[in-house]
C-alpha positions as CSV (number, residue, x, y, z in Angstrom):
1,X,-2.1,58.3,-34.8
2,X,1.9,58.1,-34.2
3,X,3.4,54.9,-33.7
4,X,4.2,56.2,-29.9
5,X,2.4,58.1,-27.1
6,X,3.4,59.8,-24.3
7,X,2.6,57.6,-21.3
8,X,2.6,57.9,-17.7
9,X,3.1,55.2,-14.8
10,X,0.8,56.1,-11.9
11,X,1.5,54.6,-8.6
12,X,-1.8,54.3,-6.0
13,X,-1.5,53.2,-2.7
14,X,-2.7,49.3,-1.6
15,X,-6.4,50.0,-0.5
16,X,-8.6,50.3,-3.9
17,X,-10.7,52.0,-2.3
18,X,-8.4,55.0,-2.8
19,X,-7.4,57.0,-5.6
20,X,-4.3,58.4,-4.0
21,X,-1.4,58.9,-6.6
22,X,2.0,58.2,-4.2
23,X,3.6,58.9,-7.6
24,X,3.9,59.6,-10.9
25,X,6.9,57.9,-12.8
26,X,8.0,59.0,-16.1
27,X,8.8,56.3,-18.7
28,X,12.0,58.1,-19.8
29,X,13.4,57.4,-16.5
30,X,13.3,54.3,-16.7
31,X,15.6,51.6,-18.1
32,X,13.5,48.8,-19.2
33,X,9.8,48.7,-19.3
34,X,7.7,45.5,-20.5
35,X,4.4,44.6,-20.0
36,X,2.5,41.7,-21.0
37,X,-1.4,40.4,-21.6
38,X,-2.6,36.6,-21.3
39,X,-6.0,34.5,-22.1
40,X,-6.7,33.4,-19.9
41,X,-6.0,36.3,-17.6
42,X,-6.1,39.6,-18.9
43,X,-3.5,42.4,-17.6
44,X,-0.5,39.7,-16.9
45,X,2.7,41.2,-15.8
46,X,4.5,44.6,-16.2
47,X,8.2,44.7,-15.5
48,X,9.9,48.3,-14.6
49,X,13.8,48.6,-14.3
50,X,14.3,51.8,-11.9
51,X,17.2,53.1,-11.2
52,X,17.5,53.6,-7.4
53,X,20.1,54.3,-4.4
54,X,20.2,51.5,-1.8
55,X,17.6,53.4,0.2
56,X,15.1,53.1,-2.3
57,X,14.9,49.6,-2.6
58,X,13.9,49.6,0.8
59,X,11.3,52.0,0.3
60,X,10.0,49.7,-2.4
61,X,9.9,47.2,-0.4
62,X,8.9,48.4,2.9
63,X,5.9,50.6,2.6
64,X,5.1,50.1,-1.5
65,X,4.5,46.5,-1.6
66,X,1.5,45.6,-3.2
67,X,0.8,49.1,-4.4
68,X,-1.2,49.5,-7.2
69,X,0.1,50.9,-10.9
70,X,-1.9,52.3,-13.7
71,X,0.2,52.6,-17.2
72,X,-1.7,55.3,-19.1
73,X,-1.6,57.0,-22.3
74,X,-1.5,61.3,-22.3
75,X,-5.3,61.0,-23.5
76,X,-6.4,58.7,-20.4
77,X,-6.3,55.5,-22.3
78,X,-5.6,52.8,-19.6
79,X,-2.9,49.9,-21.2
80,X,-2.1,48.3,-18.4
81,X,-3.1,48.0,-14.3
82,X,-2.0,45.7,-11.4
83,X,-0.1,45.7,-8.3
84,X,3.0,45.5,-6.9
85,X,4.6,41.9,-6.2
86,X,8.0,41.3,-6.6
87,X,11.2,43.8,-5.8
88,X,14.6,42.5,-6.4
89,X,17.8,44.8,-6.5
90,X,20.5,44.0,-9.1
91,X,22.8,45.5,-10.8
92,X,26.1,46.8,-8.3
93,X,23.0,47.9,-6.3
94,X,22.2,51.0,-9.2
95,X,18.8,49.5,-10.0
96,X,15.6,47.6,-8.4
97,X,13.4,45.6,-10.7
98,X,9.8,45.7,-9.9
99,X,7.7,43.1,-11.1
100,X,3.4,43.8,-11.0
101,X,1.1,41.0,-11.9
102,X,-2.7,42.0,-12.9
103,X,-5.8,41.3,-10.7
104,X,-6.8,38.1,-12.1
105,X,-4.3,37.3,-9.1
106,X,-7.3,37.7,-6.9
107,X,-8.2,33.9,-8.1
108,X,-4.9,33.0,-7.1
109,X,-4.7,34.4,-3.9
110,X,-8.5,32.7,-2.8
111,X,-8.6,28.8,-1.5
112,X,-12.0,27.5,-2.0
113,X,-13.2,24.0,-1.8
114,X,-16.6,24.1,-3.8
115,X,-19.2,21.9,-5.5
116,X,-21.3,23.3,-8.3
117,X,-23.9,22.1,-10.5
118,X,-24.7,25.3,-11.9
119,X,-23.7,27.9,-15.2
120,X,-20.0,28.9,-15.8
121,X,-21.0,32.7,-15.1
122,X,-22.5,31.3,-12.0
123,X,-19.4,29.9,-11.3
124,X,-16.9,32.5,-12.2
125,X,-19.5,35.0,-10.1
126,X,-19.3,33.1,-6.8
127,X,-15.9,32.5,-7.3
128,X,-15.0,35.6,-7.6
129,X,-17.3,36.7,-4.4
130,X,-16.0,34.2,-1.9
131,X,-13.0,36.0,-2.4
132,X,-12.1,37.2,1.5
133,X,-12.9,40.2,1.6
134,X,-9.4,41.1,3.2
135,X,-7.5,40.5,-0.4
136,X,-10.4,41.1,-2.8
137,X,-9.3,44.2,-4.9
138,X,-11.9,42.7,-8.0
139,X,-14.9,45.0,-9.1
140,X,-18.3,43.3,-8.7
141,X,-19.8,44.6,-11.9
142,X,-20.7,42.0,-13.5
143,X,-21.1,44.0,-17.0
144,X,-18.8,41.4,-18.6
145,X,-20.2,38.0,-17.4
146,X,-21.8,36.4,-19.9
147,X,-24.2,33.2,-19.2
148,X,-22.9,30.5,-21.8
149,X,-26.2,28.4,-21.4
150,X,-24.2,25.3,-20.4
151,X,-24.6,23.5,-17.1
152,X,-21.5,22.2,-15.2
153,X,-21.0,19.8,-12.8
154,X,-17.8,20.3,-10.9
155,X,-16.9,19.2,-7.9
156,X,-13.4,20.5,-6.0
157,X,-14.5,19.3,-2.0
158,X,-12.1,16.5,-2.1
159,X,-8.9,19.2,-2.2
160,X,-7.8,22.7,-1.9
161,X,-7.9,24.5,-5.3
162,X,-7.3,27.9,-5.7
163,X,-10.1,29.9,-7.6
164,X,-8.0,30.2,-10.3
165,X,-7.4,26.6,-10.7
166,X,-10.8,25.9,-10.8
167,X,-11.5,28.3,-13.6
168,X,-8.5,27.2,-15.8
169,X,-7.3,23.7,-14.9
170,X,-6.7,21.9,-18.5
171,X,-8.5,18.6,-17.2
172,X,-11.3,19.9,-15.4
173,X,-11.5,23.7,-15.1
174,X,-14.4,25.8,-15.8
175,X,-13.2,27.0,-18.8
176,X,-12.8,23.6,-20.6
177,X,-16.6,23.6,-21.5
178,X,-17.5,26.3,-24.5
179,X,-20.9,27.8,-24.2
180,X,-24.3,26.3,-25.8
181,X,-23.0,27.1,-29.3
182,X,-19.9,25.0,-28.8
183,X,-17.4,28.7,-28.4
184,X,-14.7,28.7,-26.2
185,X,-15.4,30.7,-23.3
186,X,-12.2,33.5,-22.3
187,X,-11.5,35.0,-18.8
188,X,-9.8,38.4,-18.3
189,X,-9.4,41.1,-15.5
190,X,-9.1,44.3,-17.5
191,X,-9.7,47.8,-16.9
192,X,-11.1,49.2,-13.7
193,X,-10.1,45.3,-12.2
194,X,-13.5,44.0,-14.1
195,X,-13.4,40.7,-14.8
196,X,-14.8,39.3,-18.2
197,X,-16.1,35.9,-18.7
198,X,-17.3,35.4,-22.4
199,X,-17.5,33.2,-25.5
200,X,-14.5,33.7,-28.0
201,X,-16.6,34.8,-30.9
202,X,-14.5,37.0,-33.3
203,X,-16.1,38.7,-36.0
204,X,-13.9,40.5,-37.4
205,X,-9.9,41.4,-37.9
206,X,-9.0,44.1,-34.5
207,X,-5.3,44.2,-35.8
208,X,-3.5,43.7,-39.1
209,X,0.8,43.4,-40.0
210,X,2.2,42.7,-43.3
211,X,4.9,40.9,-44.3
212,X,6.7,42.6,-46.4
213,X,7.9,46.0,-46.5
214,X,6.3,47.1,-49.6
215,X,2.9,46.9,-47.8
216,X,4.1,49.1,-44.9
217,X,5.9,45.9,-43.4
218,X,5.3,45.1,-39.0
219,X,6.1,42.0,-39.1
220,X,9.6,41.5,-38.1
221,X,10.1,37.9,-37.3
222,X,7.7,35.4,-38.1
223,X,9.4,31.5,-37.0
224,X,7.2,28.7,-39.0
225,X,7.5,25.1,-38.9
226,X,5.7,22.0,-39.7
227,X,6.6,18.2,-39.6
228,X,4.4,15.3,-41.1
229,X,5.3,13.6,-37.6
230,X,2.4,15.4,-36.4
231,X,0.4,14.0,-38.2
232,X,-2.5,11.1,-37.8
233,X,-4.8,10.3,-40.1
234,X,-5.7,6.5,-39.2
235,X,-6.2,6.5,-35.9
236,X,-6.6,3.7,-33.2
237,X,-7.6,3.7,-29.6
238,X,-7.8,1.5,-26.9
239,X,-10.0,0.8,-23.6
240,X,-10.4,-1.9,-20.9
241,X,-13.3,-3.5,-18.8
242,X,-13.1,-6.0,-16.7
243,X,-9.9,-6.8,-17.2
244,X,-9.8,-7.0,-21.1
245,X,-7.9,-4.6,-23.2
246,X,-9.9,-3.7,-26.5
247,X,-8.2,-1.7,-29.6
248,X,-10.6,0.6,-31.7
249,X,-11.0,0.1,-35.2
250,X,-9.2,2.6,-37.4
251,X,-10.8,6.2,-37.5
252,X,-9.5,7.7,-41.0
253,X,-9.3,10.6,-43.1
254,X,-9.2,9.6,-47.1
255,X,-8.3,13.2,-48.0
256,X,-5.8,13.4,-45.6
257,X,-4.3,9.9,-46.8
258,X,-4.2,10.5,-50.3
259,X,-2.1,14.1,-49.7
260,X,0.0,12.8,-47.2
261,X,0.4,8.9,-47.6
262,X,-1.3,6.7,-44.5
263,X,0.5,8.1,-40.8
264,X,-1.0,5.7,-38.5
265,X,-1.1,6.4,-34.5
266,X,-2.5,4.5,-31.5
267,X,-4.0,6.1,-28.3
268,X,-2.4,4.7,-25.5
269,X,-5.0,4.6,-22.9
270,X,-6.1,7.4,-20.2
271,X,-8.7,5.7,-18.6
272,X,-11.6,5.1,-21.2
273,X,-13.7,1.9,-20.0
274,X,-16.1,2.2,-22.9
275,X,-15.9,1.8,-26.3
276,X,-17.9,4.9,-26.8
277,X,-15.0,7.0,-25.0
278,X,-12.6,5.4,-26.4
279,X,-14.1,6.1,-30.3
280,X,-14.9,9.8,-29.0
281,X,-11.8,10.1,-28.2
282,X,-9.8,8.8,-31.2
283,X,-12.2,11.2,-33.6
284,X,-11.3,13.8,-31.8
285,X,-7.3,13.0,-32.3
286,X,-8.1,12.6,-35.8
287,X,-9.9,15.6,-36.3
288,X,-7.1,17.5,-35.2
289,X,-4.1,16.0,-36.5
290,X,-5.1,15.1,-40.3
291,X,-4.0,17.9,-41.9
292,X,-0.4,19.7,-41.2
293,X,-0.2,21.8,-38.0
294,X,1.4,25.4,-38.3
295,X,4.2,25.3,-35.3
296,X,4.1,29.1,-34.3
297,X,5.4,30.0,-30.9
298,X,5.8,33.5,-31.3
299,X,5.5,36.5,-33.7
300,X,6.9,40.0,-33.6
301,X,6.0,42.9,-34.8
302,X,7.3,46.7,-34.6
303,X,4.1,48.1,-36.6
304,X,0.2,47.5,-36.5
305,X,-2.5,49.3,-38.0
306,X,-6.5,48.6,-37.4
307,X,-9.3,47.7,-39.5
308,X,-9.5,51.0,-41.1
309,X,-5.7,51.5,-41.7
310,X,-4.8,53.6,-39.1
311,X,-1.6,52.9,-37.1
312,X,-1.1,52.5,-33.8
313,X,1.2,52.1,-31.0
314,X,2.1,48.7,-30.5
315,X,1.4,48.7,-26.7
316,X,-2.6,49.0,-27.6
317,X,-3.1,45.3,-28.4
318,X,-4.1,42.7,-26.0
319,X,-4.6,39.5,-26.1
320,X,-8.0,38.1,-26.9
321,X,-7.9,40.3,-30.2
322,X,-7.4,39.0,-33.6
323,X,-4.4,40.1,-35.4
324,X,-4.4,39.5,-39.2
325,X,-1.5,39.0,-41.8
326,X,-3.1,39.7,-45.2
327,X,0.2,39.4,-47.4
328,X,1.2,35.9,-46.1
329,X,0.6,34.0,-49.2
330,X,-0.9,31.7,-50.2
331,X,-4.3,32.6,-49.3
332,X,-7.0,30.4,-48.1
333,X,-10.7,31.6,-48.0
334,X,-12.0,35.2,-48.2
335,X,-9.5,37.9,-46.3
336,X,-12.9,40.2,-46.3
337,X,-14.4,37.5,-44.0
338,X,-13.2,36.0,-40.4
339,X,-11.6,32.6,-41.2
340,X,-9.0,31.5,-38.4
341,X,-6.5,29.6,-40.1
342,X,-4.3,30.1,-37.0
343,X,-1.3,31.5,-38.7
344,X,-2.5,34.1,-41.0
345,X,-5.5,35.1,-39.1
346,X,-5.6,33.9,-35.5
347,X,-6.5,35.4,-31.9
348,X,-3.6,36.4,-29.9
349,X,-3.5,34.4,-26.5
350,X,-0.3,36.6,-25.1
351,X,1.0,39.8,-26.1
352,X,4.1,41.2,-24.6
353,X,5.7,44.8,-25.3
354,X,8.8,46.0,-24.8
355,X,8.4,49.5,-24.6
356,X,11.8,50.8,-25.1
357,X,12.6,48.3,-27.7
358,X,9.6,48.9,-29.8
359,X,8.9,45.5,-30.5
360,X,6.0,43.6,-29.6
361,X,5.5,40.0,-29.2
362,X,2.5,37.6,-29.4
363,X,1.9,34.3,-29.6
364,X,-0.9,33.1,-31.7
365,X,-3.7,30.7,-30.7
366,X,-3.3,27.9,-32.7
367,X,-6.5,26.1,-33.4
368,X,-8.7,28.0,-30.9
369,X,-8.8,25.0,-28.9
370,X,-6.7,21.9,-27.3
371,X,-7.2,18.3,-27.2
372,X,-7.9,18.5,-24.0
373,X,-10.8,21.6,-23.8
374,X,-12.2,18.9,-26.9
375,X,-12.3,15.5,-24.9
376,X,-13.8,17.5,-21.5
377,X,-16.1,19.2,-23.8
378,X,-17.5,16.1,-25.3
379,X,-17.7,14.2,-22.3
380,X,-14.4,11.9,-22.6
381,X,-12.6,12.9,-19.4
């Protein structure tokens, strides 16, 4: 496979209905090209710099707002779809910028004020369906729904959420709660506007980059940091009833003590009235911060191959996937095997690729889940 393939930008008018091509834009003619994916999400944004007269910035913004766009490879392949949001000229008035964002914006676009008691496919099904139907431009296959066997209670009747906020909110979103095997659950609008709601349950390496050159290199900046400050391995928390403040006793780690002396950290508190909360809480803090944390922002890469060895064009990974780094030593556990360690093996949670450039960026998930998708899952807030 070459590391590029001819691709083709394919405009379709508003109404999805349709599969009328208004036109068909050649990457070469264009300046800059960039499109990015996102967990949660899917197809996020795609950026196109077009160089244009005066006149067609105001065809672009006149009768092609909210067009659709398919970026295809020559075989069919679809890498990207979404539709037509933003239009800004710049430039001495020589180009337009077009920005598209992905379906998932259908969530955006809905207000809904609901109460469930019900499964997160149930959820992510009706939220999807009280979509009005003047804006909904989602499929209604529901192929890609997965029921996670886990009930939730959420309740959004007090205030006006959008869809998407209901799914995604870090305190009380759908996608806080994993399924019944404790997995985190990922949403995406991918191709053919299907939306996929299912546990994050890798298997197996989709992507892998090397290091250093004389394994085929890829990877062409790669920023680490760590600091002890993040750290906790005797940790404290508080909570108050009726009036009285009560501190924990210590939660600690004697591994993590005798490797990195005794960092000590107190939970200011959130709300916890129990001491039950407050202790669920301040195992959870421990559990995450007793060893050194990986600080990784963002990886690039100009090469990828797949499991087998082939190579690829860097446009073809999306986030969701697990990219792999076998030559970052020192190794920990089997490479043969799937062990996130969240900087050598890790799922990708954004992609971006600049076309022209060559390069792609992703940022890696760090531990598969945050503090707070941990306290909502266990029942602390």
């Amino acid at each position: 496979m070459p590391r590029s393939v001819a691709q083709y930008l394919k405009l379709h008018v508003a109404d999805v209905s349709s599969g009328e091509i208004t036109a068909l834009m050649q990457p070469e003619f264009i300046e800059r090209m960039s499109h990015s994916t996102r967990i949660p999400g899917g197809f996020w944004r795609l950026e196109l710099a077009v160089p244009s007269r005066e006149i067609d910035y105001w065809t672009w913004r006149e009768e092609r707002m909210l067009y659709r766009i398919v970026l295809e490879e020559a075989g069919g392949r679809k890498l990207w779809e979404g539709r037509l949001e933003d239009v800004e000229l710049v430039d001495d008035i020589h180009v337009v910028m077009l920005g598209f964002v992905g379906y998932w914006s259908n969530f955006a676009d809905s207000v809904q004020i609901p109460s469930y008691a019900t499964t997160g496919d149930a959820i992510v099904k009706d939220l999807r369906d009280n979509i009005h139907a003047d804006t909904l431009q989602l499929s209604t296959s529901n192929d890609n729904i997965e029921a996670p066997g886990v009930t939730l209670t959420l309740d959004f009747s007090g205030s006006d959420w959008s869809a998407w906020r209901i799914l995604t909110d870090s305190n009380r979103g759908a996608l806080t709660v994993g399924n019944s095997s404790d997995k985190k659950m990922d949403l995406a609008v991918w191709d053919d506007r299907e939306v996929h709601y299912q546990a994050r349950n890798p298997t197996s390496a989709d992507w892998t980059a090397y290091l250093h050159e004389a394994n085929g290199g890829g990877v062409s900046k790669l920023p680490l940091s760590v600091s002890w400050r993040n750290v906790a391995n005797a940790v404290t928390g508080v909570y108050e009833s009726g009036g009285t403040r009560t501190r924990t006793s210590a939660a600690t780690d004697s591994d993590s003590i005798a490797d990195l002396i005794r960092r000590e950290v107190h939970l200011p508190n959130i709300g916890e009235s129990t001491a039950t909360i407050a202790q669920a809480r301040r195992d959870t803090e421990l559990a995450l911060r007793k060893d050194l944390q990986q600080q990784v922002d963002r990886i690039e890469l100009d090469r990828v191959w797949d499991a087998d060895g082939v190579e690829w064009p860097l446009c073809r990974v999306r986030a969701g996937e697990v990219l792999r780094i076998p030559d970052f030593v020192p190794r920990t556990g089997d490479l043969d095997s799937l062990s996130l360690d969240a900087f050598r093996t890790f799922v990708i949670e954004e992609t971006t690729c600049d076309h022209l450039a060559g390069v792609l960026s992703v940022r890696p998930d760090r531990d598969g889940q945050s503090l707070v998708d941990v306290l909502v899952r266990n029942g602390v807030i």
